[in-house]
C-alpha atoms as an extended CHARMM CRD file, in Angstrom:
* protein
*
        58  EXT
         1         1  UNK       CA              0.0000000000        0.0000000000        0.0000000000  PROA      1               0.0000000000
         2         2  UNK       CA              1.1760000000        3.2030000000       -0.5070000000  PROA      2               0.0000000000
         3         3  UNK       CA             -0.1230000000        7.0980000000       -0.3990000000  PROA      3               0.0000000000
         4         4  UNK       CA             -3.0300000000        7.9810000000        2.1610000000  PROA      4               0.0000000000
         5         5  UNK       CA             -5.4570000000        5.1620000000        2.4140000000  PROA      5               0.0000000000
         6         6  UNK       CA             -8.6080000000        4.8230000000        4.1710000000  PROA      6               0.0000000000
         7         7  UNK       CA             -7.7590000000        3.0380000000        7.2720000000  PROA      7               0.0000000000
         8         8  UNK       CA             -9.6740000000       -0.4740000000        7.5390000000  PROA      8               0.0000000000
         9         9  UNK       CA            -11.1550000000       -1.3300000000       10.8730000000  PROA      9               0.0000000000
        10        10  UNK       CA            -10.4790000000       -4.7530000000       10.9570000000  PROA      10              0.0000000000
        11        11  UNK       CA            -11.8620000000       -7.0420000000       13.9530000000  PROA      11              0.0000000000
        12        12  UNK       CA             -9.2070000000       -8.3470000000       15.4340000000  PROA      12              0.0000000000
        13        13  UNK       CA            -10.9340000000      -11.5140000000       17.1430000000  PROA      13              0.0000000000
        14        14  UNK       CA            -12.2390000000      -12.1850000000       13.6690000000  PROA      14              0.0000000000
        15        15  UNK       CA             -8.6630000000      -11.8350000000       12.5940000000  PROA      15              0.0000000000
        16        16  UNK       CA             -7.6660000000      -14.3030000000       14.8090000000  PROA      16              0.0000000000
        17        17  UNK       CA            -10.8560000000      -16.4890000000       14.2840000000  PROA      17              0.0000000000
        18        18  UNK       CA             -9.5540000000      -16.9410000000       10.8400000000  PROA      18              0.0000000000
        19        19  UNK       CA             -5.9980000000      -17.3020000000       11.5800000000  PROA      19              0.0000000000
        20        20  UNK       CA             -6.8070000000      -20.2110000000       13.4580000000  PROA      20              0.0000000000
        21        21  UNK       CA             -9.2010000000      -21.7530000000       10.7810000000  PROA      21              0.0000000000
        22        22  UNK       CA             -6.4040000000      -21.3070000000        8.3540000000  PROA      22              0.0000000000
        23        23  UNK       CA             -3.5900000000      -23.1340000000       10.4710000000  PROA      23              0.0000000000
        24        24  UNK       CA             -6.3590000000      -25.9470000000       11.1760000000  PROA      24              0.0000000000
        25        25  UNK       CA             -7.2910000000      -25.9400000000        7.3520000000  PROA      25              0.0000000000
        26        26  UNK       CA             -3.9080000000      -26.1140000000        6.3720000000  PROA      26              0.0000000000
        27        27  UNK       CA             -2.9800000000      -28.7660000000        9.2780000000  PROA      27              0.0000000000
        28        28  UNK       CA             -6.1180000000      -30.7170000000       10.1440000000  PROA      28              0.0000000000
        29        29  UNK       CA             -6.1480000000      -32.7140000000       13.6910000000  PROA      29              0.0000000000
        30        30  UNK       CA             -3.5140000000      -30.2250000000       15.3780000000  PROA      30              0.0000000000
        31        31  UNK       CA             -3.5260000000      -27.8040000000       18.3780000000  PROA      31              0.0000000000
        32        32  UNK       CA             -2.7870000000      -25.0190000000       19.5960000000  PROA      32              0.0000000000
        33        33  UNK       CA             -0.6030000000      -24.0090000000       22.7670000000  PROA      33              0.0000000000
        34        34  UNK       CA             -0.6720000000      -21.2770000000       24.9430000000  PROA      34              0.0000000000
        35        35  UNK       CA              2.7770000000      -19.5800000000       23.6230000000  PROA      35              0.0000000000
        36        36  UNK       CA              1.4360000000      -20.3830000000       19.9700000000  PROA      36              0.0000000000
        37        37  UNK       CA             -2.1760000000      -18.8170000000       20.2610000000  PROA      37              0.0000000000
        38        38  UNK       CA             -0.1130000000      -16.1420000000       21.8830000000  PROA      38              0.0000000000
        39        39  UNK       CA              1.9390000000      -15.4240000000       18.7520000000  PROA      39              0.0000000000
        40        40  UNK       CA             -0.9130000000      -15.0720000000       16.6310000000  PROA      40              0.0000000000
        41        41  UNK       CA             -2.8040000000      -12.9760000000       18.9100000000  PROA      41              0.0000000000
        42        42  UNK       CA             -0.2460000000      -10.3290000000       18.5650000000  PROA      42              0.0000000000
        43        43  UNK       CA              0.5600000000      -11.0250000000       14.3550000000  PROA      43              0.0000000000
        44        44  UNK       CA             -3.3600000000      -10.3820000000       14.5790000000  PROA      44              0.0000000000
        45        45  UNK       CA             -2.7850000000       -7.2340000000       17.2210000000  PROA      45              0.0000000000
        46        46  UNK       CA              0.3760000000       -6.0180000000       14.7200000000  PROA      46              0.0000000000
        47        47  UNK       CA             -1.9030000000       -6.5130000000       11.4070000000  PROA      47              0.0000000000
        48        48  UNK       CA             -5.4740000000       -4.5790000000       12.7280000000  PROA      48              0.0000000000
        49        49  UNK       CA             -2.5310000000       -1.2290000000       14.1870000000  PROA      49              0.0000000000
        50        50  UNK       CA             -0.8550000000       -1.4860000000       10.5490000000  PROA      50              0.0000000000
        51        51  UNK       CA             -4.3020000000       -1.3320000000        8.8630000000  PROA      51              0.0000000000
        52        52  UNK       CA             -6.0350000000        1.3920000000       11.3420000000  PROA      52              0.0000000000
        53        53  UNK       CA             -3.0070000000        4.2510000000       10.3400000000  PROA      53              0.0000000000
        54        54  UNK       CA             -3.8620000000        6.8570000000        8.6840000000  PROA      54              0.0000000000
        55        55  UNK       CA             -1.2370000000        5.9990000000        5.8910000000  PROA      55              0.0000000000
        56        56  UNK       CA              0.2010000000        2.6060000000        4.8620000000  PROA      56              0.0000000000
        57        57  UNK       CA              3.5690000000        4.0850000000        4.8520000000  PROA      57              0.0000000000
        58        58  UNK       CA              3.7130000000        4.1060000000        8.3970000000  PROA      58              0.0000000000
């Protein structure tokens, strides 16, 4: 992205609804741990700050 975007307002329990979905789609009959669901809670916390800027540049 470049330039001054609209930010998004993503959802960031959505975001991490479909993280999750993803990493089960993509590896079916595995889990999650604590330090794991931890990691993508804060890609998913990183991703919704990035988006809600005023700019992409940012």
């Amino acid at each position: 992205m470049t330039g001054t975007a609209k930010p998004l307002n993503l959802s960031q329990p959505l975001l991490i609804s479909a993280l999750l979905a993803e990493i089960a789609r993509l590896h079916p009959g595995s889990s999650v741990n604590k330090a794991q669901f931890a990691a993508v809670v804060e890609a998913a916390n990183h991703v919704v700050i990035a988006f809600n800027r005023e700019s992409g540049d940012a």
